[in-house]
Every structure is written in structure tokens, then in C-alpha cells.
Backbone as a chain_set.jsonl record, in Angstrom:
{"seq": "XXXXXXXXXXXXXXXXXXXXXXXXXXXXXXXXXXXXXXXXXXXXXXXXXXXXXXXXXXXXXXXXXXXXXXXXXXXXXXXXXXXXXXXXXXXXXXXXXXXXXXXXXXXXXXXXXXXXXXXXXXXXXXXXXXXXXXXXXXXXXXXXXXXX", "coords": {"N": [[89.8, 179.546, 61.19], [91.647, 181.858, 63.339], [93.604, 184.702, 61.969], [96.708, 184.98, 62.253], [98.831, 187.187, 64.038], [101.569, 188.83, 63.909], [104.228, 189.581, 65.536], [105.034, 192.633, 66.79], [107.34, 194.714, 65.157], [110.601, 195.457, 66.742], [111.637, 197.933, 66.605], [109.585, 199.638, 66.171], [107.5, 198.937, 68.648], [109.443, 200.233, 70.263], [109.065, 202.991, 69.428], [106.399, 203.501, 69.66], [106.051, 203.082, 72.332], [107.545, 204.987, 73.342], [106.234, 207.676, 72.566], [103.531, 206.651, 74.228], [104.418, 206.64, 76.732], [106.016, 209.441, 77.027], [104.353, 211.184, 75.226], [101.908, 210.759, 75.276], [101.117, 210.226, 78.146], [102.186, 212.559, 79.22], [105.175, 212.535, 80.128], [107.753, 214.334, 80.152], [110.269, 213.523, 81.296], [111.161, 211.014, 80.901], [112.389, 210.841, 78.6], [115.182, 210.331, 78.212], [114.927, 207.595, 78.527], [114.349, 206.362, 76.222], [115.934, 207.409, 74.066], [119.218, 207.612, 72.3], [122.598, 207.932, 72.657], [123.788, 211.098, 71.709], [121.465, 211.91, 70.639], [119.48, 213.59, 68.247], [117.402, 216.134, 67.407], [115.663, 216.978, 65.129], [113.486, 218.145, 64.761], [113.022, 220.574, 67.176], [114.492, 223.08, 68.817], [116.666, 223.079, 71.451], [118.196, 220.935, 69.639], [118.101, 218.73, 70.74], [117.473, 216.109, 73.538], [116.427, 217.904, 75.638], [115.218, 219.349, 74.158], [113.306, 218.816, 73.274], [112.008, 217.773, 75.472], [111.413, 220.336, 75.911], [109.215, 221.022, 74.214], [107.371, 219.465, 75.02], [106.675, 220.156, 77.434], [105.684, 222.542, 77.171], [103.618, 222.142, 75.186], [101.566, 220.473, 76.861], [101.323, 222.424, 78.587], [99.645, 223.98, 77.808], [97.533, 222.405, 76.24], [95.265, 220.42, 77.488], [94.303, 217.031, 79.085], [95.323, 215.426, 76.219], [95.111, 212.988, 73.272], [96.801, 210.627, 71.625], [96.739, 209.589, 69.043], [97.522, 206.866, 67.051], [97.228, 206.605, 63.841], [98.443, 205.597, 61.338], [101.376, 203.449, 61.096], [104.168, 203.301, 59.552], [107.574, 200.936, 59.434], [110.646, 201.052, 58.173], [113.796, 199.235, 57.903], [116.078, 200.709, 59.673], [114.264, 203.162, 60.145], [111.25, 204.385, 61.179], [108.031, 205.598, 61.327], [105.204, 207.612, 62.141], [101.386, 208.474, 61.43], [99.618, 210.434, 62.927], [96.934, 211.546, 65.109], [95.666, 214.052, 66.783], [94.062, 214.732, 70.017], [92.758, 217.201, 72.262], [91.857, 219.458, 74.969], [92.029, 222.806, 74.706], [93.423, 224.76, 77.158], [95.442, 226.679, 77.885], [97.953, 228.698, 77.672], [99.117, 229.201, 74.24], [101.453, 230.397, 72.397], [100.068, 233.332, 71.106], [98.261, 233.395, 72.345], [95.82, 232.876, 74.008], [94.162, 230.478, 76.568], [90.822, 229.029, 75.418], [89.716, 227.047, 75.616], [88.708, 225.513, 73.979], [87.722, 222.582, 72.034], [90.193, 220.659, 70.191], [91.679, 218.859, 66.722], [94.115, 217.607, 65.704], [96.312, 216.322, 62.615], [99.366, 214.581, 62.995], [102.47, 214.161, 61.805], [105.261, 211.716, 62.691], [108.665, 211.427, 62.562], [111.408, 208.711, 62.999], [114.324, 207.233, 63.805], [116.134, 204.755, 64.415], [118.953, 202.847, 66.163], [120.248, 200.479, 67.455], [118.703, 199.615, 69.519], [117.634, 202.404, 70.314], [116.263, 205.266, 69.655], [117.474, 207.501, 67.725], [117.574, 209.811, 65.856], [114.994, 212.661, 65.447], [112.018, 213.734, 63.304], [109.46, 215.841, 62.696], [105.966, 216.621, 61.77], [103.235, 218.792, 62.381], [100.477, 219.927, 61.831], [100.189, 223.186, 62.085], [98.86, 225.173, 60.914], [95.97, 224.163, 60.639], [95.575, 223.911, 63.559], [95.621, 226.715, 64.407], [93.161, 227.512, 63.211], [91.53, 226.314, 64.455], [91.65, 227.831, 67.505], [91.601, 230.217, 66.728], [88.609, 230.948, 64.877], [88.209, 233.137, 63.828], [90.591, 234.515, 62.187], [90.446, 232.916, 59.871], [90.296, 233.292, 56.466], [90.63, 233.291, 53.499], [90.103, 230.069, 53.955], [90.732, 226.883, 52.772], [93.645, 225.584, 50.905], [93.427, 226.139, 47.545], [94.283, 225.291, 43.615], [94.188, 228.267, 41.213]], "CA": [[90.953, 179.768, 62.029], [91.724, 183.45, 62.926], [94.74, 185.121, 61.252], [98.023, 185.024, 63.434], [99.282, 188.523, 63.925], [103.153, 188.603, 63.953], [105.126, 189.876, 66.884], [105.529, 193.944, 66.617], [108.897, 195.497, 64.916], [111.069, 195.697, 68.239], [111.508, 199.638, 66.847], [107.564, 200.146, 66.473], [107.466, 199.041, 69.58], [109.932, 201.288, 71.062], [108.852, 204.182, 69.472], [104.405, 203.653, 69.995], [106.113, 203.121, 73.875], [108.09, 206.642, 73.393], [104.746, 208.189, 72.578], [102.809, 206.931, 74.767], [104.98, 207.441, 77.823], [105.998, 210.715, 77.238], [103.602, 212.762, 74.936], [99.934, 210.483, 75.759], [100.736, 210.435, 79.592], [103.222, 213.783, 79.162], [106.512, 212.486, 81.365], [109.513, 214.199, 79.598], [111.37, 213.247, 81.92], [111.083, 210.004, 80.336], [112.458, 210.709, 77.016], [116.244, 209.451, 78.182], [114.932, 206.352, 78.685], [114.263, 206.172, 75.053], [116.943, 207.924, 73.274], [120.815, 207.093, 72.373], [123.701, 208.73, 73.088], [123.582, 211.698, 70.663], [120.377, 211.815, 69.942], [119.843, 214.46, 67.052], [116.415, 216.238, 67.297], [114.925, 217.48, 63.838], [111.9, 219.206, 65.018], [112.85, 220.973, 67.869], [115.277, 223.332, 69.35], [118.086, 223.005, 70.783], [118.471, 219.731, 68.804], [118.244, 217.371, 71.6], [116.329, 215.661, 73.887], [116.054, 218.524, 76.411], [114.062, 220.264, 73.533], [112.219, 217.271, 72.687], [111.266, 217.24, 76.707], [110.668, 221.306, 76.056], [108.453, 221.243, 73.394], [106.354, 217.986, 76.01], [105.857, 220.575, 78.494], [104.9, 223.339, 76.278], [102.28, 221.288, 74.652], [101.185, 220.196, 77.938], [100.86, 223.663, 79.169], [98.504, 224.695, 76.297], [96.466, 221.57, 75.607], [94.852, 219.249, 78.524], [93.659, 216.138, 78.118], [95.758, 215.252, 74.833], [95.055, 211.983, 73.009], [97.997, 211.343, 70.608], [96.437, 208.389, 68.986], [98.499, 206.427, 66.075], [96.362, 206.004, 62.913], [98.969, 204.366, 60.756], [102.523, 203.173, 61.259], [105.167, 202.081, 58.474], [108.235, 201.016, 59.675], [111.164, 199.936, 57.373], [114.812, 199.425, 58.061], [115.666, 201.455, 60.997], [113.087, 203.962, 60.435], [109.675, 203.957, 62.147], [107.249, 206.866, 60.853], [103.474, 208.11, 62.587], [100.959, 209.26, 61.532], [98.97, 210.389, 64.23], [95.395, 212.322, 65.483], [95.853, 214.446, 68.458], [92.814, 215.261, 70.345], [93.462, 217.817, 73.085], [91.226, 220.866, 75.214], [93.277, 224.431, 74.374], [93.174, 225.364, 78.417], [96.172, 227.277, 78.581], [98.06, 229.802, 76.609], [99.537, 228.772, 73.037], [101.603, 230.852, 71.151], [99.908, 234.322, 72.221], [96.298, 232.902, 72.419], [95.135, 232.978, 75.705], [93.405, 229.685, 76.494], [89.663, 229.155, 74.659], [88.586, 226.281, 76.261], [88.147, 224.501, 72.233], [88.28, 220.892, 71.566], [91.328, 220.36, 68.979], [92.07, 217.616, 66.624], [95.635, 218.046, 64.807], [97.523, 215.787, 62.219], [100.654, 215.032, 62.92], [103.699, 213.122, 61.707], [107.11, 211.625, 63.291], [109.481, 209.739, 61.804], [111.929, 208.274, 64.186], [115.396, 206.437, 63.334], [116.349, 204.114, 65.511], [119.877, 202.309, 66.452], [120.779, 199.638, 68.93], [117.492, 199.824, 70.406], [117.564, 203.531, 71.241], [115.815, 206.143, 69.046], [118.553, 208.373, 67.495], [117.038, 210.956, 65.379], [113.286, 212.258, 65.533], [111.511, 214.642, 63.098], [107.878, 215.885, 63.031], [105.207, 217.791, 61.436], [102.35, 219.25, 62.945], [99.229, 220.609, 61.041], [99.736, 224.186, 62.949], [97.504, 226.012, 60.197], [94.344, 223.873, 61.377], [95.532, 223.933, 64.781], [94.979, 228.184, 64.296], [91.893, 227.534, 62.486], [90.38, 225.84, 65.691], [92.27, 228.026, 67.968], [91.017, 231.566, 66.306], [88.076, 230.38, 63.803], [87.467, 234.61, 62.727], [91.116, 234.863, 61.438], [90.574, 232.169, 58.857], [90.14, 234.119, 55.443], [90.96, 232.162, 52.521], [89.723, 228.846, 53.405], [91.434, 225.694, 51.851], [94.353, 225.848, 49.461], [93.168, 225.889, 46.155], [94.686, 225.729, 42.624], [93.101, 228.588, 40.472]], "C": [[91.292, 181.26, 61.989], [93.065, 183.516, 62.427], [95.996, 185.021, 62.597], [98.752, 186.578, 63.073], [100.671, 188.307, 64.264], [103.564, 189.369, 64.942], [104.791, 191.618, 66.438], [107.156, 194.147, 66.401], [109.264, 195.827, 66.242], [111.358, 197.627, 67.759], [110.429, 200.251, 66.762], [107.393, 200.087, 67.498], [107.915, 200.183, 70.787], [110.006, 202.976, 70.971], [107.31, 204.623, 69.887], [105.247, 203.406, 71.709], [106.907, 204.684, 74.21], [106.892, 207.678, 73.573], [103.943, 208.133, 73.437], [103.574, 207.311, 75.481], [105.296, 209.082, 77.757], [105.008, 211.688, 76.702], [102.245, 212.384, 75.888], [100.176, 210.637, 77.474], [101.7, 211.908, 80.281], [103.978, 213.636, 80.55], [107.458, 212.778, 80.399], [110.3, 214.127, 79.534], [111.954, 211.752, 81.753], [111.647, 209.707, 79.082], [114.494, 210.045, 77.189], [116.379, 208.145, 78.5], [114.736, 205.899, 77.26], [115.43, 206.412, 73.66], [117.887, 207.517, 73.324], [121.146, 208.393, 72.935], [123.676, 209.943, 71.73], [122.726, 212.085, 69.968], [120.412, 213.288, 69.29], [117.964, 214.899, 67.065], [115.649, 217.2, 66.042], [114.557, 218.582, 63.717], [112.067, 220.628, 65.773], [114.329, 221.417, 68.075], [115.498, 224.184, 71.149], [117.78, 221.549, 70.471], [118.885, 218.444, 69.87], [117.569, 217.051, 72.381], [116.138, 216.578, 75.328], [115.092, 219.368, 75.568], [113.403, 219.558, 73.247], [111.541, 217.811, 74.38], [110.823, 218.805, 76.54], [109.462, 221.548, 75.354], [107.198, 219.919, 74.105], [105.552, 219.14, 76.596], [105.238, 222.141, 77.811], [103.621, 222.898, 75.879], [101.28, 221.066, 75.926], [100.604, 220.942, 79.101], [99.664, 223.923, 78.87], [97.638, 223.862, 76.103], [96.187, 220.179, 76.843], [94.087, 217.919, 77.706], [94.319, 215.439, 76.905], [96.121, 213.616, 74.574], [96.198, 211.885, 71.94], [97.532, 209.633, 69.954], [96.797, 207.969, 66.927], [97.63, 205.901, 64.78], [97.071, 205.371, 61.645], [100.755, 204.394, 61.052], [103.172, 202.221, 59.798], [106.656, 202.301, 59.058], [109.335, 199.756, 58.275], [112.844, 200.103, 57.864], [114.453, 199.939, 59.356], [114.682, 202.749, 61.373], [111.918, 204.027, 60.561], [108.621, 205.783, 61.483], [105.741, 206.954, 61.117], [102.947, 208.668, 62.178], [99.851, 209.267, 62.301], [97.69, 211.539, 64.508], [95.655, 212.537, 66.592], [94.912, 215.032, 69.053], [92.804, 215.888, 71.853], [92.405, 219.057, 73.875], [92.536, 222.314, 74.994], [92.98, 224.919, 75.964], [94.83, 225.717, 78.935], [96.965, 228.023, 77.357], [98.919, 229.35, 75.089], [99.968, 229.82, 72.141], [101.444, 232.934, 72.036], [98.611, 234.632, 72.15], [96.338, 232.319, 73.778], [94.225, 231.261, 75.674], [91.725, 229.837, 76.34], [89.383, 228.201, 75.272], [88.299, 225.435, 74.709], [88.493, 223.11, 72.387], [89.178, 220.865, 70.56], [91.388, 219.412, 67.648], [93.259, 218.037, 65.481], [95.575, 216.283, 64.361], [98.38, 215.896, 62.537], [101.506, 213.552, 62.343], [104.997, 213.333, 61.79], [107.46, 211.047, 62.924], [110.962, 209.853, 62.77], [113.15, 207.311, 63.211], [115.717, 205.919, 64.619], [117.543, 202.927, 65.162], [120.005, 201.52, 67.448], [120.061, 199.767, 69.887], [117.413, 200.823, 70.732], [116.779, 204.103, 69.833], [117.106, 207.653, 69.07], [118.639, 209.651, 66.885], [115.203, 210.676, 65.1], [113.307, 213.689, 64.176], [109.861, 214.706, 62.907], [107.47, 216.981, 62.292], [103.676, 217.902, 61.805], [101.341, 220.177, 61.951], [98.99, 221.682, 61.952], [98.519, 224.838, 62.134], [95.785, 225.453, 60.693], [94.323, 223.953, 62.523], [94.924, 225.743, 64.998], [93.516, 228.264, 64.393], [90.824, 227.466, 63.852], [90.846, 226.47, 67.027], [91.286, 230.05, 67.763], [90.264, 231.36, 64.63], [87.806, 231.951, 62.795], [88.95, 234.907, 61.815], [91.009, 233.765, 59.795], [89.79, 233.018, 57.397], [89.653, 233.37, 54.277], [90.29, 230.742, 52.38], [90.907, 227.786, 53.07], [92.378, 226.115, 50.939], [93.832, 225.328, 47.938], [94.192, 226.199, 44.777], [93.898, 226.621, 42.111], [94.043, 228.726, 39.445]], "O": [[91.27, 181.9, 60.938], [93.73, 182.48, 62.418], [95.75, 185.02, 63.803], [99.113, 186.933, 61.951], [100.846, 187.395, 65.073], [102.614, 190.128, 65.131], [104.073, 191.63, 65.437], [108.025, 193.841, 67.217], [108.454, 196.419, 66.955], [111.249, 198.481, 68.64], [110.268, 201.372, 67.244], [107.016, 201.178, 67.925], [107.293, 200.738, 71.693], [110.51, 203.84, 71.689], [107.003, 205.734, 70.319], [104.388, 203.875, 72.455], [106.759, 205.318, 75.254], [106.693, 208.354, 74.583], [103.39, 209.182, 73.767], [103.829, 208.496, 75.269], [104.713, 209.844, 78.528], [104.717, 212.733, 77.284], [101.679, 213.061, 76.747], [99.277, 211.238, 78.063], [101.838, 212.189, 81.472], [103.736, 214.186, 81.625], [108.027, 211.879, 79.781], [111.142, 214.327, 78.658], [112.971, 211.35, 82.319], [111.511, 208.629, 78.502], [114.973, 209.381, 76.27], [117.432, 207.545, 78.717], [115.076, 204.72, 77.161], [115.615, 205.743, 72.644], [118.045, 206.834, 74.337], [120.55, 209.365, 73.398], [123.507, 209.408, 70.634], [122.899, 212.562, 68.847], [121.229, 214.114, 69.696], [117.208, 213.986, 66.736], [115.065, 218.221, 66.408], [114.874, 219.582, 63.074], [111.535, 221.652, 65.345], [115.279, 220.7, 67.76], [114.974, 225.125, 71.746], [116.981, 221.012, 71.239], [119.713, 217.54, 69.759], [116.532, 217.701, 72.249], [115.652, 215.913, 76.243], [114.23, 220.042, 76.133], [112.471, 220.122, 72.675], [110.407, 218.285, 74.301], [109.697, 218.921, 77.025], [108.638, 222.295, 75.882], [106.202, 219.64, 73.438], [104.336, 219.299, 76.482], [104.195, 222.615, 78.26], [102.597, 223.401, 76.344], [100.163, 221.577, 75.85], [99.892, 220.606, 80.047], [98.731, 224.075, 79.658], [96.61, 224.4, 75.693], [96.896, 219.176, 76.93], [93.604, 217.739, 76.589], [93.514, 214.594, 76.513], [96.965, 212.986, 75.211], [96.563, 212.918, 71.379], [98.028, 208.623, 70.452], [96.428, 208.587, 65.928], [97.37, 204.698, 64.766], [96.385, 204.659, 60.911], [101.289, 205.492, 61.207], [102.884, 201.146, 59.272], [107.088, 203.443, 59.215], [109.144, 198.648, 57.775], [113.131, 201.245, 58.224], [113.409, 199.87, 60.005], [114.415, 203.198, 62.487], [111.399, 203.459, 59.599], [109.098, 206.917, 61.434], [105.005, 206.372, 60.32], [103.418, 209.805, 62.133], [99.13, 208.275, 62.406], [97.794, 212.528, 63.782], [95.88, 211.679, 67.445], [94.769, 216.169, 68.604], [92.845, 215.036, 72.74], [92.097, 219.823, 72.963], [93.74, 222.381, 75.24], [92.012, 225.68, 75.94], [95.373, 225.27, 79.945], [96.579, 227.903, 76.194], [99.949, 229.026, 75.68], [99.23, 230.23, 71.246], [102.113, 233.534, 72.877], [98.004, 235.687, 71.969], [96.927, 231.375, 74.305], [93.666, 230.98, 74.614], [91.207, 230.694, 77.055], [88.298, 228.476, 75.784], [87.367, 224.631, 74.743], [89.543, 222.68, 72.863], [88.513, 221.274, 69.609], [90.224, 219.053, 67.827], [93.052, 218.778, 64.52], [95.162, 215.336, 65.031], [98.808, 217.047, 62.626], [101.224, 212.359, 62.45], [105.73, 214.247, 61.413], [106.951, 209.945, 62.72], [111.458, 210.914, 63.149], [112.877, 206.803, 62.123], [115.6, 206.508, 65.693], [117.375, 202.16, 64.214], [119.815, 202.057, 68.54], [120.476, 200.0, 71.022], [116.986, 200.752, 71.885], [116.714, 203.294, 68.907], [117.446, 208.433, 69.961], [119.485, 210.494, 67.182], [114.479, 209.718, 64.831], [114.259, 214.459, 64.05], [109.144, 213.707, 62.975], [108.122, 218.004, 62.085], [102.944, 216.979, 61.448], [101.8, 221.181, 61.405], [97.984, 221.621, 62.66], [97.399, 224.996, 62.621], [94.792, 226.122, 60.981], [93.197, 224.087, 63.003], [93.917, 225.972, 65.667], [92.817, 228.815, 65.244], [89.845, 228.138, 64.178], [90.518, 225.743, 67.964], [90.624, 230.719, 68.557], [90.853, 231.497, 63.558], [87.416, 232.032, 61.63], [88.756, 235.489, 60.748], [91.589, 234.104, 58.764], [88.593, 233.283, 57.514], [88.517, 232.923, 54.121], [89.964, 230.223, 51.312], [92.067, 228.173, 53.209], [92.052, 226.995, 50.142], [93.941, 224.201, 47.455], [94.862, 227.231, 44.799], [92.715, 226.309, 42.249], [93.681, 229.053, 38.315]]}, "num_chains": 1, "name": "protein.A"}
């Protein structure tokens, strides 16, 4: 008999549907369909979901193509947390790197609070140092962090 998979957390749900809609198919005009009243943005400024939708089309500028694909989810209480593989072309300017034309692949993780079905506070971290790395491979010096 196969296993019975249980319904999805109604806030897993509404945050893997935040994701995709706005970053995987980049509509950020989409992100007040997701958010409360107040929403409180972590990551990004100004601290709300017009910088949430700036930091969409930024990304979106800079990186075509971008897979934002969810390699594990723990959600407990009202908080929902990604971590996620973003796989992206660099075809447009980033930062003050001219577009390269590189294939990407970033870590990242969001952790998401969520109220009364809305998503109320977000924060995020982004693996920029490897994003560099694959971005401008001659400044990389050092290598890996090491203890010595």
C-alpha cells in the first residue's frame, strides 16, 4: 500500500505559492496578494512590500531565466523557512558587473511568518560571496574559509 502523504501546512502552501508567483515567474506586482496589512520586510529596504517587489525586479533585471527551486522546507508554528537553489543566466547588469552571460547557482534562505493567512514578516539570506565568485571568477583570492 503506498504511504498517504498529508495535506500541505496551509502556510507552506502560501508561502511555496508566494515564491513561485512572484520570484519563479517574477510578478511583483503580485506580492499584495500575499502579504498582511503591515507587512514588515527584514531583508530589504524600505521595509515593505514595495522593496520586497524592488529587490523582484532588480533580480530580474540581472539574472534571466531564474529557477528558485525549494530543496527543503520546515515549517513550525507560524513560521515557514526555505531553503532554496537558484539557478539563473547573469544577462544584465548586477551590482556594477556588466552582464557575463554565466550560468549561476546561489543558496538561499527565507523564513517567512505568517498570520491570518497572510505572510507578515519575511527575512532572507543570499550566498552573495559565491554569487561574486561566479560572477567575477579572477577576483576570488583566498578560496574557502578556513580555520588555521
Amino acid at each position: 500500500m503506498p504511504a498517504i502523504t498529508p495535506p500541505l501546512d496551509a502556510n507552506v502552501s502560501l508561502v511555496t505559492d508566494f515564491m513561485q508567483a512572484v520570484w519563479g515567474d517574477g510578478n511583483p506586482e503580485l506580492i499584495d496578494n500575499y502579504v498582511g496589512a503591515g507587512f514588515v520586510d527584514h531583508a530589504y529596504t524600505p521595509h515593505d512590500s514595495s522593496g520586497h517587489a524592488n529587490m523582484v525586479r532588480g533580480f530580474s533585471a540581472a539574472f534571466s531565466g531564474a529557477a528558485h527551486r525549494v530543496e527543503q522546507c520546515v515549517a513550525q508554528g507560524d513560521m515557514v523557512m526555505l531553503q532554496l537553489r537558484v539557478q539563473a543566466c547573469h544577462s544584465g547588469r548586477f551590482r556594477d558587473i556588466a552582464a557575463t552571460g554565466n550560468a549561476v547557482e546561489v543558496a538561499q534562505y527565507r523564513t517567512f511568518r505568517v498570520a491570518e493567512g497572510r505572510i507578515v514578516e519575511h527575512w532572507a539570506l543570499f550566498d552573495t560571496a559565491s554569487l561574486l565568485r561566479q560572477l567575477q571568477p579572477e577576483l576570488v583570492v583566498a578560496g574557502d574559509c578556513a580555520l588555521k
